[in-house]
N, C-alpha and C positions, 0 to 999 in steps of 0.2 A: 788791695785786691791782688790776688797772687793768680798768671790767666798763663796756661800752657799756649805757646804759638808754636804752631806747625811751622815751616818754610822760612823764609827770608825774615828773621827775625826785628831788623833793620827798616822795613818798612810798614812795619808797626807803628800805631802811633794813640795808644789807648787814652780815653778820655776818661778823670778822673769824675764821674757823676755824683753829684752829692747826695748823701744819703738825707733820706727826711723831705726830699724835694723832688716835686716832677719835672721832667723831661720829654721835651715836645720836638720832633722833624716834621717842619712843614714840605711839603715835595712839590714846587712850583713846574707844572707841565705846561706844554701848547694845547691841554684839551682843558684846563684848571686847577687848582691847587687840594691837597688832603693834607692833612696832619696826626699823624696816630703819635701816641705818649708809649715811649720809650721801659720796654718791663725787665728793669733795672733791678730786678729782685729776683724774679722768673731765670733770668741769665744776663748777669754780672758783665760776662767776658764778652758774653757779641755783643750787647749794647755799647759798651767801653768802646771795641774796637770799632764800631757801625759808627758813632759820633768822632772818632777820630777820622776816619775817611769821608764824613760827610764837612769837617772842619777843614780839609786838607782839599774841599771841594771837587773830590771824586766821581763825584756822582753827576756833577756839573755837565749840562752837552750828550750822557748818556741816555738811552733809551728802554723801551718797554718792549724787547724782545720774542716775548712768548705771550700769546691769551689765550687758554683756553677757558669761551663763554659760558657760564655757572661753573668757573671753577675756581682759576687764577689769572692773576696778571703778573708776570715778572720779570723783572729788571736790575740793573744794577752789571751789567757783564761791559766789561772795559771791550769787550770783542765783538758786542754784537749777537752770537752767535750760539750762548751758552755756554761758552768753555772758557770762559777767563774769569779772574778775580784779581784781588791784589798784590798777590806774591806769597800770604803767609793764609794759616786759619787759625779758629781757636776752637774751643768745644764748651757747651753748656747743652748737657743732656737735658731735653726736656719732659717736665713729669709725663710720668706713663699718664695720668690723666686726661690730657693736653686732648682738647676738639677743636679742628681745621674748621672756625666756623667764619661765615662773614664778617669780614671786617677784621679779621687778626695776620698777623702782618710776622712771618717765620723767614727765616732762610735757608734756600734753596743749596741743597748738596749731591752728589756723585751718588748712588747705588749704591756704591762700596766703602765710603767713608762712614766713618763711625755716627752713630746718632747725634746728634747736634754742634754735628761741624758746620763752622762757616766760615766765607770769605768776604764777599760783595754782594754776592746776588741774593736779591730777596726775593719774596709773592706776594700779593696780597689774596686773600681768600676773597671771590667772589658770589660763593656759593653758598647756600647750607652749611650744614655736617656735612663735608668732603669726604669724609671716612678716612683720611691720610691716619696711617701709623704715626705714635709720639716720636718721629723722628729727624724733627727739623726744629733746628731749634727758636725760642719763639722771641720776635724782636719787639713786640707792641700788638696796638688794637688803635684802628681806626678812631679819632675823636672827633673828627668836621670832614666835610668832602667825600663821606662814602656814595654821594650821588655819583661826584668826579669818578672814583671808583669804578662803581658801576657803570659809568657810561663808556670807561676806557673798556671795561672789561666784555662790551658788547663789539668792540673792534676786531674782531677775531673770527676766521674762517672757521667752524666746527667739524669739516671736513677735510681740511689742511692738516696732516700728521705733523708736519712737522711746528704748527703752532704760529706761524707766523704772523703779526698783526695786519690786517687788511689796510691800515694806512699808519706812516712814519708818527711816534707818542714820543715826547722828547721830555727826558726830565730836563728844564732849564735852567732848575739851581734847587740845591736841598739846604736848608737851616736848621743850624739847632736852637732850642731856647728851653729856658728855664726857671720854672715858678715855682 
């Protein structure tokens, strides 16, 4: 797999997925656990690099930073705050097809960065059709726990701009596996 990385090239750390086989992160939180399967065909390059930081137990201690209620939930920011990642990104444009619906699992990028850049931080769709542009690119689809999902996804002030969750969601460890 040949993956353009943006930034610090060096903390990269791409996971070699097998072809022919699924790929599962389970994401164990203090409200319950979900697991969506890894779309290793959809985009190559963020799944690789997403399983590389979830191996290097990145996501470990991190939390669910932003909800907004029927939309998202998301996480993955070493900061807290929205503005971190891991040093580098990759890109995997995804198809102009692509519908933000429940239960699909993209990650989350700047305005200004190109369509389907990513670094750490992902969403998970707790809505409908979100109507989002094909511009994020897409990490998986929910397989067990979209109740967890959903239940995180109701922690969220709808009147709070800036998204923040109405109580501390802590991812407590992310796994990868493979069938």
């Amino acid at each position: 797999m040949d993956c353009e990385i943006q930034g610090d090239k060096s903390k990269a750390d791409l996971v070699d997925l097998e072809d022919g086989k699924k790929h599962d992160v389970e994401v164990k939180t203090n409200k319950g656990s979900f697991t969506f399967e890894l779309a290793t065909k959809t985009s190559p390059c963020t799944t690789a690099a997403f399983a590389g930081l979830v191996r290097k137990k990145f996501f470990d201690g991190l939390t669910f930073h932003r909800i907004v209620p029927g939309f998202v939930i998301q996480g993955g920011d070493p900061e807290g705050n929205g503005m971190g990642g891991p040093g580098y990104t990759t890109v995997d444009a995804p198809p102009q097809d692509t519908k933000y619906e429940k239960g699909l699992v993209a990650m989350a990028k700047t305005g200004t960065d190109p369509p389907g850049t990513s670094g750490s931080q992902f969403f998970v769709v707790t809505g409908g059709d979100v109507q989002l542009p094909p511009d994020y690119a897409v990490l998986g689809h929910v397989t067990d726990g979209l109740d967890v999902v959903e239940k995180i996804g109701e922690l969220g002030d709808p009147n709070d701009p800036s998204s923040r969750p109405t109580e501390r969601i802590e991812i407590e460890k992310m796994e990868l596996a493979t069938r």
